[in-house]
MOPAC internal coordinates of N, CA, C and O (Angstrom, degrees):
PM7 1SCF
backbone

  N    0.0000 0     0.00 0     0.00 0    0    0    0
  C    1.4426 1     0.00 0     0.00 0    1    0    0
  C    1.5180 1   108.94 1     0.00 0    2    1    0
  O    1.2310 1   112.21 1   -25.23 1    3    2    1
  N    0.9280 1   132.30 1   154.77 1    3    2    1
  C    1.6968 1   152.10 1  -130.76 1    5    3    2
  C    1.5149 1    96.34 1  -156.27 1    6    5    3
  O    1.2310 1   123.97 1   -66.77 1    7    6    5
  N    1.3301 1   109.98 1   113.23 1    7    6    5
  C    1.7007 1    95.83 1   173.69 1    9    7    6
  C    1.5420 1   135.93 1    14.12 1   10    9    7
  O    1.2310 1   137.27 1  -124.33 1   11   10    9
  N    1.7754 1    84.15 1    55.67 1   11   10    9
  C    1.2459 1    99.23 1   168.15 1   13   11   10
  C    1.6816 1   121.87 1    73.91 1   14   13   11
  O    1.2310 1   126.58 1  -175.99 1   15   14   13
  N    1.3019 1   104.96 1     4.01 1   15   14   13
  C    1.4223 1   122.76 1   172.58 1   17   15   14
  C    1.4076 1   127.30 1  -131.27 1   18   17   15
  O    1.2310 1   130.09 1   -58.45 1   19   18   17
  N    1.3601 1    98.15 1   121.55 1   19   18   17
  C    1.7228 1   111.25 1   168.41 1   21   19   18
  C    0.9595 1   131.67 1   -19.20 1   22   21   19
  O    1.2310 1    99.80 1   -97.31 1   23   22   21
  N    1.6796 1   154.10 1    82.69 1   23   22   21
  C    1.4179 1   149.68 1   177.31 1   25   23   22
  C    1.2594 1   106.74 1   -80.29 1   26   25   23
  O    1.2310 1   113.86 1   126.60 1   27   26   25
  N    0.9040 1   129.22 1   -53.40 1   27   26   25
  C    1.3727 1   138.01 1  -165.80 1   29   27   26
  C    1.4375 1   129.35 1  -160.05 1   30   29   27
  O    1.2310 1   117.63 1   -13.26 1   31   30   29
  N    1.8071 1   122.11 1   166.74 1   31   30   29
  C    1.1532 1   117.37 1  -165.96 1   33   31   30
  C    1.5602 1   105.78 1  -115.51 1   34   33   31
  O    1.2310 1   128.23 1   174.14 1   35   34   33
  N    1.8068 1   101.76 1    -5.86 1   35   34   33
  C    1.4108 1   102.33 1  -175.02 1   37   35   34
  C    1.5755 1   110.04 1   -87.12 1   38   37   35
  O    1.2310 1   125.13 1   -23.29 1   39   38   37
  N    1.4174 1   107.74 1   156.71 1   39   38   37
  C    1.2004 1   104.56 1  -161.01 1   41   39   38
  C    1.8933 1    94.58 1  -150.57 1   42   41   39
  O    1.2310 1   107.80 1   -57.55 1   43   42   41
  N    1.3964 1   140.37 1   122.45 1   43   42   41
  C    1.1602 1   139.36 1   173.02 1   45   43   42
  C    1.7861 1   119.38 1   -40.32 1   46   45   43
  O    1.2310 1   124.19 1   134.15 1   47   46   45
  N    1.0308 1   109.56 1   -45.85 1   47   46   45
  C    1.8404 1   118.55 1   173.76 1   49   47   46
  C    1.1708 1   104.09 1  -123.88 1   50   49   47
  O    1.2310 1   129.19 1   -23.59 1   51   50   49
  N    1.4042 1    99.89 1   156.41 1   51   50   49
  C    1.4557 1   123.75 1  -177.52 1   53   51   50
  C    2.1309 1    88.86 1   -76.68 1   54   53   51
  O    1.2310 1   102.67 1   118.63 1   55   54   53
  N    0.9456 1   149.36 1   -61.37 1   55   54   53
  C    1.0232 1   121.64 1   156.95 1   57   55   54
  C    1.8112 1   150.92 1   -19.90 1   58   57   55
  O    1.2310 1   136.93 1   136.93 1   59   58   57
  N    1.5139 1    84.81 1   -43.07 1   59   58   57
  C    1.9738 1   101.16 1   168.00 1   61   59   58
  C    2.0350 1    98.19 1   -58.19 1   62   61   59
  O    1.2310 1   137.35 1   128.93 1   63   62   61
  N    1.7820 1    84.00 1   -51.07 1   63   62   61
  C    2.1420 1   100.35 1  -174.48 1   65   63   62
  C    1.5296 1    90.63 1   -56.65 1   66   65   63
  O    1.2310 1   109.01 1   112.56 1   67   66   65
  N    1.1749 1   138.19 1   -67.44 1   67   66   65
  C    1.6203 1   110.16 1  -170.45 1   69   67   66
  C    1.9950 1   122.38 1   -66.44 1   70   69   67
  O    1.2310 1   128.26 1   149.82 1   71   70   69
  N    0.9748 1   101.70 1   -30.18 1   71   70   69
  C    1.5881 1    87.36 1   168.83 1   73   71   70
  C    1.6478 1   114.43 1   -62.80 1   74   73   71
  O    1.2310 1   119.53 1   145.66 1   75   74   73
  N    1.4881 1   118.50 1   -34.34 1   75   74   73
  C    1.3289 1   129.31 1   173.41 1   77   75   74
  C    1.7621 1    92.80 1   -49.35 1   78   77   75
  O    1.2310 1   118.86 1    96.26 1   79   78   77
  N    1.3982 1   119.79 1   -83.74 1   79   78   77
  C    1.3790 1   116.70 1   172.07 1   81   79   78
  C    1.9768 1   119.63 1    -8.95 1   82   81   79
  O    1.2310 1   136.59 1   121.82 1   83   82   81
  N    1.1207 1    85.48 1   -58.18 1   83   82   81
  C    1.5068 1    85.34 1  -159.01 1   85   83   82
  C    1.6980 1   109.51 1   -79.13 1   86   85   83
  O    1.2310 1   130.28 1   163.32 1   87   86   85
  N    1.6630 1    97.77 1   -16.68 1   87   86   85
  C    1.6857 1    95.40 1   177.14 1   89   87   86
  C    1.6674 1    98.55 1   -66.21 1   90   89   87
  O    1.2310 1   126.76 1   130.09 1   91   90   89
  N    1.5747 1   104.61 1   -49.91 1   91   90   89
  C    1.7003 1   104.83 1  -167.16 1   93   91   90
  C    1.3642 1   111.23 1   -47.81 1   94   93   91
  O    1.2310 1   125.81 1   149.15 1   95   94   93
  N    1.3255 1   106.44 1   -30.85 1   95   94   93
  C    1.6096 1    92.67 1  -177.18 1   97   95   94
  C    1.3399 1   121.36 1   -84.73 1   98   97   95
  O    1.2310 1   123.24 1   151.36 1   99   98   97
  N    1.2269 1   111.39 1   -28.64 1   99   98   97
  C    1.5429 1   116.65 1  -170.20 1  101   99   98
  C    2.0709 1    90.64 1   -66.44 1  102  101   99
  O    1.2310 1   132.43 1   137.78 1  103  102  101
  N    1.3209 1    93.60 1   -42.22 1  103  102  101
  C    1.5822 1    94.02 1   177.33 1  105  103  102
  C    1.6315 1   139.09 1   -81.27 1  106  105  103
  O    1.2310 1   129.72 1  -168.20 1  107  106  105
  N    1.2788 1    98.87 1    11.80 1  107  106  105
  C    1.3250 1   126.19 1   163.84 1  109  107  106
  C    2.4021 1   108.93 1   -94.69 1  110  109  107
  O    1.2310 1   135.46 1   124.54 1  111  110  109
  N    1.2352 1    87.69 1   -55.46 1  111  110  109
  C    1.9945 1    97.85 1   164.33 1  113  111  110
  C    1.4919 1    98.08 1   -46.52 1  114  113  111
  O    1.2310 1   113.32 1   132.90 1  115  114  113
  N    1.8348 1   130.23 1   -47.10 1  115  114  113
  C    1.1377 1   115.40 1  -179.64 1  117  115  114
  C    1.1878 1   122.89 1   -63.11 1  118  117  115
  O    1.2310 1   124.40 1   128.08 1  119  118  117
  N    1.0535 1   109.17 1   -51.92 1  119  118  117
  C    1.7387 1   124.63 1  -177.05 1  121  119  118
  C    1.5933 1   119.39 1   -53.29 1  122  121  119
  O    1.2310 1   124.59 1   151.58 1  123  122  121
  N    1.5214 1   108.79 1   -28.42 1  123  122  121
  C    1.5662 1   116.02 1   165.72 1  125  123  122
  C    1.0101 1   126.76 1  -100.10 1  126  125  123
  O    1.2310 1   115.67 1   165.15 1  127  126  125
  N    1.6796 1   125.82 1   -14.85 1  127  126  125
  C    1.2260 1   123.01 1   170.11 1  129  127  126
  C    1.4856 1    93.20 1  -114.58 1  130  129  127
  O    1.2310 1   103.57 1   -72.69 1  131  130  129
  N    1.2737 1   147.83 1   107.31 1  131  130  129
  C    1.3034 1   140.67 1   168.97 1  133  131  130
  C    1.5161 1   126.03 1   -70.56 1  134  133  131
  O    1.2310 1   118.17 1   157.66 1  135  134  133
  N    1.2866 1   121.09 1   -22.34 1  135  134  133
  C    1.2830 1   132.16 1   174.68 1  137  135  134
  C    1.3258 1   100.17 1   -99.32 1  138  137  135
  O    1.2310 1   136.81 1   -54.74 1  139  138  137
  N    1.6312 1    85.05 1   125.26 1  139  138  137
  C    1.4968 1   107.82 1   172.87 1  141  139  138
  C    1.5588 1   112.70 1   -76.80 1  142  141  139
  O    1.2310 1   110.98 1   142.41 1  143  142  141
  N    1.2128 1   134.58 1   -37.59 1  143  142  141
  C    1.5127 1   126.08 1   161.37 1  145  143  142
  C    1.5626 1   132.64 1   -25.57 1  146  145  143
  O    1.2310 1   134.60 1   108.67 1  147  146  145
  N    1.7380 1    89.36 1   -71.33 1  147  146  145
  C    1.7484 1   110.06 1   160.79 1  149  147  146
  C    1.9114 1   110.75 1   -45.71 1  150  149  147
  O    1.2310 1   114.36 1   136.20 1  151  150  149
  N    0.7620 1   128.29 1   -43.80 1  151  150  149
  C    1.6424 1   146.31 1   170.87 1  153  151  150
  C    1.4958 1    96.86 1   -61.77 1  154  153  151
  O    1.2310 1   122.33 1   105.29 1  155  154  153
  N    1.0104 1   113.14 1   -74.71 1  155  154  153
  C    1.7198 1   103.11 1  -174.51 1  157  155  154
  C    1.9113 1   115.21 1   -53.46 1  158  157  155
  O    1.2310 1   123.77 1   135.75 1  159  158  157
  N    1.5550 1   110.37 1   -44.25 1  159  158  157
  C    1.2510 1   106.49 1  -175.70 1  161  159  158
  C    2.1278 1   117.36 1   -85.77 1  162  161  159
  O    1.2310 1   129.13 1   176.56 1  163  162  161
  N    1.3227 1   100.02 1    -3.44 1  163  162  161
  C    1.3193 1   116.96 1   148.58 1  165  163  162
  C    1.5101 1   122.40 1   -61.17 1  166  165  163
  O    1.2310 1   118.20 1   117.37 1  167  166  165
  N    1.0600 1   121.03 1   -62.63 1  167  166  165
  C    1.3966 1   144.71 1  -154.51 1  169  167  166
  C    1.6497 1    97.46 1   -39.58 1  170  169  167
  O    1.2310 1   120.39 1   101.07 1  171  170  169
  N    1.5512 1   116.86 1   -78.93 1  171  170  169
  C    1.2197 1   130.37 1  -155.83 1  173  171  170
  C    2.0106 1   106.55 1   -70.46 1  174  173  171
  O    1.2310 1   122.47 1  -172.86 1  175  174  173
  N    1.6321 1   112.87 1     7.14 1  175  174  173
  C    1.0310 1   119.03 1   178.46 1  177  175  174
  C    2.0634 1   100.08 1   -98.95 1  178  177  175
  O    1.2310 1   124.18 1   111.14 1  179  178  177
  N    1.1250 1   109.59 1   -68.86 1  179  178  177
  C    1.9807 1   121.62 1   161.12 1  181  179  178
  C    1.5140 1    88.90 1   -33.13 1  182  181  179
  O    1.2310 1   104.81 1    74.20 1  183  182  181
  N    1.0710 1   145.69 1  -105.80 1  183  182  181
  C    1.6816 1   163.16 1  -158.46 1  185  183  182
  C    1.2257 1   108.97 1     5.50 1  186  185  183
  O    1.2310 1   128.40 1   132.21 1  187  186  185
  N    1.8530 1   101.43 1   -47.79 1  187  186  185
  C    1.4525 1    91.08 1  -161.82 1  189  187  186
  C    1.5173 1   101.96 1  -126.12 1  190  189  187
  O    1.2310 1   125.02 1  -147.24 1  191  190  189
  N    1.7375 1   107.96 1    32.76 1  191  190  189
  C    1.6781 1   112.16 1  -167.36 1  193  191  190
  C    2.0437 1    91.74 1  -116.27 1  194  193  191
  O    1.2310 1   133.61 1   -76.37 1  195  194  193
  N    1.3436 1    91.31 1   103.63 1  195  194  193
  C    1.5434 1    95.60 1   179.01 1  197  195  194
  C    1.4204 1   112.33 1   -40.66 1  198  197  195
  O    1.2310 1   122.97 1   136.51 1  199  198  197
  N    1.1534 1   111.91 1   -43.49 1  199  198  197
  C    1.4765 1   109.06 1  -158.94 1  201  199  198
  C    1.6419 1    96.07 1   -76.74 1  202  201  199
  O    1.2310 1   116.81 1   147.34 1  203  202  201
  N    1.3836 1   123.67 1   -32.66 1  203  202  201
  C    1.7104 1   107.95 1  -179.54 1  205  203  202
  C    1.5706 1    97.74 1   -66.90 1  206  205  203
  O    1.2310 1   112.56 1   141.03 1  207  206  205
  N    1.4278 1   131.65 1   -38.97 1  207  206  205
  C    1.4783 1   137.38 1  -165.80 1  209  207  206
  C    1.3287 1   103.24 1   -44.71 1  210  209  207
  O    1.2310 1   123.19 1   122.96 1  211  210  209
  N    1.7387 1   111.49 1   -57.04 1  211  210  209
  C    1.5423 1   115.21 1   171.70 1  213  211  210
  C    1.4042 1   128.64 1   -46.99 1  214  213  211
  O    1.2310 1   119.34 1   111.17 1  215  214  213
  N    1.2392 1   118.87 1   -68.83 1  215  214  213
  C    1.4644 1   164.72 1   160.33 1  217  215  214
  C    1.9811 1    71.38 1   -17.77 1  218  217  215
  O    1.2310 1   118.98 1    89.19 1  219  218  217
  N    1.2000 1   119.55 1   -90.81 1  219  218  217
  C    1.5655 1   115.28 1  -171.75 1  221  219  218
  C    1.2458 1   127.82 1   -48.28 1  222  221  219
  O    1.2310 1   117.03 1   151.65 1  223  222  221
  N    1.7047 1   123.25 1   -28.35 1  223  222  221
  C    1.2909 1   116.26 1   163.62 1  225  223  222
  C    1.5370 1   103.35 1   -87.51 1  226  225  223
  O    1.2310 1   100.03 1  -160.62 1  227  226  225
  N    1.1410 1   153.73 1    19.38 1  227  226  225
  C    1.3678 1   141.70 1   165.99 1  229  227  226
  C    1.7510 1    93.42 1   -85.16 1  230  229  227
  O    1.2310 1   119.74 1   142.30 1  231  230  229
  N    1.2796 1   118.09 1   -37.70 1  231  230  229
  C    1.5626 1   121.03 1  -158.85 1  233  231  230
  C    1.7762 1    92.17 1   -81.63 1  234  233  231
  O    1.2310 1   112.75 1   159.78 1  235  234  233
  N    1.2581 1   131.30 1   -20.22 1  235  234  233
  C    1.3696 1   142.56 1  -157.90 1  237  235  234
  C    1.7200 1    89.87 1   -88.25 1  238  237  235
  O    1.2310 1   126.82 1   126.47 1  239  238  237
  N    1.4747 1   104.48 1   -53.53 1  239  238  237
  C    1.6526 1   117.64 1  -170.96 1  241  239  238
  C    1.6075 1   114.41 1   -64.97 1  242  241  239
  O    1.2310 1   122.93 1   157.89 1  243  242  241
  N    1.6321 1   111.99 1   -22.11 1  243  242  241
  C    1.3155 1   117.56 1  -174.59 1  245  243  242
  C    1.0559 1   112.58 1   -85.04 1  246  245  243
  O    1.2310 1   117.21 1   138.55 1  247  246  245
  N    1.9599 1   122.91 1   -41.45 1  247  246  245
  C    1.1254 1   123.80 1   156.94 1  249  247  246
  C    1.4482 1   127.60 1   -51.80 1  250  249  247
  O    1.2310 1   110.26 1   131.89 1  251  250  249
  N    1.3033 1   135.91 1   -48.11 1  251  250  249
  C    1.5197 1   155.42 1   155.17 1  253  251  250
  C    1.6764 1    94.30 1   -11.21 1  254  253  251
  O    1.2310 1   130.94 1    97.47 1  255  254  253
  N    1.7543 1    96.50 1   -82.53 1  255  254  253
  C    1.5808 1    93.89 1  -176.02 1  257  255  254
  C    1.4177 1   132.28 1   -62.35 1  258  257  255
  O    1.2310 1   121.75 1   166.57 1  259  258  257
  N    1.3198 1   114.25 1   -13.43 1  259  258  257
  C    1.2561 1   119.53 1  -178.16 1  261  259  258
  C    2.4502 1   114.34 1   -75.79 1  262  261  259
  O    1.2310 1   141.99 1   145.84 1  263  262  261
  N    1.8671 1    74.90 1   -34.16 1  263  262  261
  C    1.2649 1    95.39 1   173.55 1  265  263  262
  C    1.7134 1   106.32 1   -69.58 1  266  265  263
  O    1.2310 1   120.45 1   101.09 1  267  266  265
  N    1.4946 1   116.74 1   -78.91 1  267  266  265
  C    1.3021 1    95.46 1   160.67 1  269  267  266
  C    1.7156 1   153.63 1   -15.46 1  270  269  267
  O    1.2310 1   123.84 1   126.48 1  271  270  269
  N    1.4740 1   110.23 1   -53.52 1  271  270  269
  C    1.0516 1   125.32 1   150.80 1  273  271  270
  C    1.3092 1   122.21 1   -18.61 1  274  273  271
  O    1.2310 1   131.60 1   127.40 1  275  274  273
  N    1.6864 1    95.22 1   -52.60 1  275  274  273
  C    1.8509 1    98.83 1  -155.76 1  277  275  274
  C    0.9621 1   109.01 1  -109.47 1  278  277  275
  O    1.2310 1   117.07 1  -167.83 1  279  278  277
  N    1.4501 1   123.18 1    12.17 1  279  278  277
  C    1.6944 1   138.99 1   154.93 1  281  279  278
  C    1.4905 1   122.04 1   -98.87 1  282  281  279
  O    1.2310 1   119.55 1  -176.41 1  283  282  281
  N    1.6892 1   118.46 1     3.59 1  283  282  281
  C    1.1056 1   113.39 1   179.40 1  285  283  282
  C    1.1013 1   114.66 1    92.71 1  286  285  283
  O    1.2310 1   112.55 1   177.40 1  287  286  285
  N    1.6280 1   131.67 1    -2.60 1  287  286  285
  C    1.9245 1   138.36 1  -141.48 1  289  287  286
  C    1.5485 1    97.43 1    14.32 1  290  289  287
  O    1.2310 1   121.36 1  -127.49 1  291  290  289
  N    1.4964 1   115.00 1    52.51 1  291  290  289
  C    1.4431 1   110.45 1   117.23 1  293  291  290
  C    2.0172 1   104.90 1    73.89 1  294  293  291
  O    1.2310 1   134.46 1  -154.79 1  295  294  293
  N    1.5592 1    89.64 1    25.21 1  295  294  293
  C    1.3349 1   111.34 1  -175.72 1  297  295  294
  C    1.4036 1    98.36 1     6.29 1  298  297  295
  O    1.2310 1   120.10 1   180.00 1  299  298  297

């Protein structure tokens, strides 16, 4: 991402494709919670609630494949 904007989904390794994953999501949490305060005093409540822990790698896994997807999984 480029000042904060999406260029692309291709990515050289399926590794580069999961950090891609994990930016989208963390940057999707931005996009719905916009204040970073509210986000910080959230945080340590999600952290230690299994079910948000999951709930965040399912959103990590959706991006992953979507990323995959659009690299071919990286023949």
């Amino acid at each position: 991402m480029s000042n904060g904007q999406l260029q692309t989904l291709k990515t050289k390794t399926p590794e580069e494709g999961f950090n891609l994953a994990v930016k989208l999501a963390q940057k999707g949490i931005a996009v719905t919670q916009p204040s970073e305060e509210i986000r910080k005093v959230l945080r340590p409540v999600y952290s230690r609630n299994a079910d948000s822990l999951i709930a965040t790698s399912q959103v990590v896994a959706i991006h992953f494949q979507t990323v995959a997807f659009a690299n071919n999984y990286w023949n």
